[in-house]
Every structure is written in C-alpha cells, then in structure tokens.
N, C-alpha and C positions, 0 to 999 in steps of 0.2 A: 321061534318068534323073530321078526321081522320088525324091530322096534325103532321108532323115528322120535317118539314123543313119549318126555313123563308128566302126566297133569296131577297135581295133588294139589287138595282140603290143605289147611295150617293148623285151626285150632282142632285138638283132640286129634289129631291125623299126624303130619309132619314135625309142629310143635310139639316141645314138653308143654306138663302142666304151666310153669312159670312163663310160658310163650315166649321161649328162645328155642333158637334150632345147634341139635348139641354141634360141634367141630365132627364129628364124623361124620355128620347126617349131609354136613356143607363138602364134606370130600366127595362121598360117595356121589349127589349131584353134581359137582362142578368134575371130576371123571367120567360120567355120563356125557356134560357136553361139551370137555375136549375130543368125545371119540365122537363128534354130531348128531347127537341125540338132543332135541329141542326142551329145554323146562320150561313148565307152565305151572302159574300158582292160582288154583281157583278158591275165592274164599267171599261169604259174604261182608265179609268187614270192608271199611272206608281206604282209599290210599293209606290216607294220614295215619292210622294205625298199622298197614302195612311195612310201614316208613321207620315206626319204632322198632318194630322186630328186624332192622337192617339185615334184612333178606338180601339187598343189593350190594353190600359190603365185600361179601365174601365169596356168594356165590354166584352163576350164570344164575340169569332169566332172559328167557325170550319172550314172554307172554305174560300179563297178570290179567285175570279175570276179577273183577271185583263185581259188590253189591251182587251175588247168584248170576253175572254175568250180565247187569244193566250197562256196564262200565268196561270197556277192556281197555290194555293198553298192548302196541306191539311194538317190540324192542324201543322201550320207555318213550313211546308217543301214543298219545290218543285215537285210538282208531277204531270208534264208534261206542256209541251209547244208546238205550232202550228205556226211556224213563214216561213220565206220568209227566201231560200236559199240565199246566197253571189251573185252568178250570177247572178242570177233573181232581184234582189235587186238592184246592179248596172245598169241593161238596164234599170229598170223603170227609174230610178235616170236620169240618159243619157235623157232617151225618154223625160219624164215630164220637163227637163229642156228647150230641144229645143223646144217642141209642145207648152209648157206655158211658154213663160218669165216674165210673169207678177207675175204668180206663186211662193211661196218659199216653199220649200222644210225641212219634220224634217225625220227624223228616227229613232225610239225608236229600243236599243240592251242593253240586259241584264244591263236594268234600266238606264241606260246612252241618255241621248238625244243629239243628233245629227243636226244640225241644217245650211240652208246657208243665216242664219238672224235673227235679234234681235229678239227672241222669247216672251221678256218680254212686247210688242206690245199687244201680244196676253192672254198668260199665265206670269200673275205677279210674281208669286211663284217660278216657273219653271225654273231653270239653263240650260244652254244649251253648247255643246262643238261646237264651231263654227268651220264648214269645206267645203269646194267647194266638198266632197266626193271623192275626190280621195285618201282621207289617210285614210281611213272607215277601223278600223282590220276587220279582217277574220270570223267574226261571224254570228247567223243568226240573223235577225229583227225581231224584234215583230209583226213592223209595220212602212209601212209608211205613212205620214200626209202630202199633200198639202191645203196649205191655197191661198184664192186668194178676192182681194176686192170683183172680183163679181161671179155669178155662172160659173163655167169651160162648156164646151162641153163635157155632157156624151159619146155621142155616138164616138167623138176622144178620150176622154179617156179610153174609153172600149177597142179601138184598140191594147190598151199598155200592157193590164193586161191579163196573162196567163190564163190558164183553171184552176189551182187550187188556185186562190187567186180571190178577190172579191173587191167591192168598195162599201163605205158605207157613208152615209152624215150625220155629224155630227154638232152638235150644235155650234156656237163659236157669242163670242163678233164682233159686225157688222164685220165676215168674214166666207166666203164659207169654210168649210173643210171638207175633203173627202178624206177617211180610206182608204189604201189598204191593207187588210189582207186575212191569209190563209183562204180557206175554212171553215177549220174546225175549226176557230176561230170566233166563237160566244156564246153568252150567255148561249143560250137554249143547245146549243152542250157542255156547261162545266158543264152546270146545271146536264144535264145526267151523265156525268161525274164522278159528286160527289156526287150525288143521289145513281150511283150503287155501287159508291166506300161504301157507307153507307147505303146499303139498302134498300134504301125508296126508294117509287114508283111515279112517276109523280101525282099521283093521293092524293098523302101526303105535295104536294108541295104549299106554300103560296108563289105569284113573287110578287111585286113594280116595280113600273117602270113610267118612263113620257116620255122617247125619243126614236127614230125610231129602236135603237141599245137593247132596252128594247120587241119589239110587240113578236118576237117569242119565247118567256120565258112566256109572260104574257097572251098567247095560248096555249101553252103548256102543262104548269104547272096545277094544279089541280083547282088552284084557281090563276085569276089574278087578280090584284088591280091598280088601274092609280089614282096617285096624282089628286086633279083639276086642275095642273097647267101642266096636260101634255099635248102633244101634240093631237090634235082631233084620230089620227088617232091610237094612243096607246088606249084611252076612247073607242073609237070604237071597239074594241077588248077584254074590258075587262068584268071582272062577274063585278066588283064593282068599283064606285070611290070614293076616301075618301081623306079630309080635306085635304090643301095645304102643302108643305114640310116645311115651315114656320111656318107653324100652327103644326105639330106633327099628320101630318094624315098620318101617317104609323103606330105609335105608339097608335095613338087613334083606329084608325082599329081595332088592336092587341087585343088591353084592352077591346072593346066593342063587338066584333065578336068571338075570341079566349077565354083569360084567363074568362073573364064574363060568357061566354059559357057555360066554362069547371068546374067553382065553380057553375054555376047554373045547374050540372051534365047533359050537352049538349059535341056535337063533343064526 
C-alpha cells in the first residue's frame, strides 16, 4: 500500500462513545502526518460541534468534511460548499410540515441551527435558534433534518424532494432521521474533492467508516475499513474490519497495517 491519505467518520468510528478522541488515537494520526500522510475528517455534524471535540488541538488536519460533504474545509479555510437554494428550501419546509405533522423539522446554514423544537431531546450539545421558518435569512442550507418517533413514508417523501437533492437516513437516539441534501453532497464526492485538490489518487486513499453516510467512500477509496460496531451493510462493503471505536480500532489498524508496515520496509 501506497498510502497518501487517511479519511475517517468521528462518531461511532474514530470517537469513543463520550466523543473524545483517546491520547493515542491523536498519536497514532499526528505520526501519520509528520511522515506526510494527509488527515481528513469526514463527518456529518456541524463545524461548531467539531470544535468541541478539539480535533484541532492536538492533532493534524488537513481536510474536514462536514454536513456528508456539503461543507468542506481545506487546511482550515472554506473551500467549497453544496447546499439547498432559499426556494427550494422553504417548499421542502412547507411540504414536510403539512405531509408530517408528527415530524420536526431543523435546518443547518452557515453553522447555525435552525430548529421548530427542542432539539436538546435529541442532540444534548447542540443549541438551536428556535423558528416556525418563516423568518429563515436569505441563505442557502446545508441541509435539512427531519426527525420523527417512527420511520416516515419514503415513497411520499420522495414526492417532495427535487432532482438535485437527495434523502439520506441517519443514525439518531430512538428517532427516524432523514437528511435532505444536495446531490453533490456526500462523503465520497468531497473525498474526491480533496484527493485532487492534493493529488492523491483514490487508490492512496485509507476510508473508516460504520454508517450508511460512510458505504461510498469505504468503496471507493483504495482501502476501506468498518469499525466492528458498524452497521452490517458498511462490513459488507469493506476490505477489512477492525477493532471497535471504543477500542481505538482505527488507530490500532493504523499502527498494525500502515506505520508497522512501513518500518518493517512494507507499503
């Protein structure tokens, strides 16, 4: 292996459960890219909670991917975004409110959450500006999140959603959630992204990953890796699975497959 880049998930992936990252999980990267090997953090959560888990403290980043890849940053500037026009934005909002009432409704814009409900139900961390949407500024969305107790009706919510946006189902504490974002917001489409922006080839690529927002980065990439605690259908896609997010099997990967490798003059 011929490795230039490591891109990894954070929650249930590179995080422990508590969403810190242990002191040897921050070694094992930041040895990666003193020997220039690129880190990339792909995750669909906001900056602002990236920011808590001081990822940036301790260890390199060259890349974050945020919101499934709407949002990237490269070497800690903005460079580029895939969000949901104003328009377009408001009819979902409209639509998902009459079609689901049981439904609540958030909207992630330039890092600010939006919300028409106590969001701290769901996400404890998480601050929210509470609004019925009709006093939304003029910007565009990352994304938007319905949460609902039980599973929604795909095939009426397909109804609602344009040709260049998408619905994606995500992980949440006993509740349904279900992503609407751009097309071209996804992991694997940012991974490319920052791959050509730096060179490296698909084929230089190490992914992690455990959840459904994680399978086409962890095919893609040259090498994919599934936590054990990920979901069947990510394992089922990958080259390898290693030791639990809890455990430091991202890290333990790393140190047994890579660095050990590369001092036993391997890769």
């Amino acid at each position: 292996m011929n490795i230039k880049m490591i891109v990894t998930d954070l929650d249930r992936t590179l995080l422990n459960a508590d969403k810190t990252m242990s002191v040897y999980s921050r070694d094992i990267l930041t040895h990666c890219h003193e020997q220039g090997i690129k880190i990339v953090y792909a995750t669909a959560r906001p900056k602002r909670a990236v920011n808590q888990f001081a990822l940036f403290e301790s260890s390199a980043v060259d890349a974050l991917i945020l919101h499934n890849g709407a949002v990237i940053f490269i070497g800690g500037k903005l460079y580029t975004c895939f969000g949901i026009e104003t328009k377009i934005r408001d009819s979902i909002l409209r639509s998902m409110s009459q079609s689901f009432p049981a439904a609540t409704l958030c909207v992630e814009m330039e890092d600010v959450l939006y919300a028409n409900h106590d969001v701290s139900k769901i996400w404890n961390e998480t601050p929210a500006t509470i609004t019925d949407f009709t006093d939304l500024p003029n910007k565009v969305a990352d994304k938007i999140i319905i949460s609902s107790p039980v599973p929604l009706d795909m095939n009426l919510l397909a109804k609602f959603i344009p040709d260049g946006l998408y619905v994606e189902t995500s992980s949440g504490e006993n509740v349904s959630l279900e992503l609407i974002m751009n097309r071209k917001a996804t992991k694997w489409e940012a991974v490319k992204i920052v791959s050509a922006h730096y060179g490296i080839s698909a084929s230089e690529i190490i992914s992690f990953g455990d959840d459904f927002n994680d399978i086409s980065m962890i095919k893609g990439c040259g090498v994919g890796v599934a936590v054990e605690n990920a979901i069947d259908q990510v394992k089922a896609v990958a080259d390898f699975i290693c030791d639990t997010n809890d455990n430091d099997g991202v890290a333990k990967w790393i140190e047994q497959n890579l660095l050990n490798a590369k001092a036993d003059g391997g890769c």
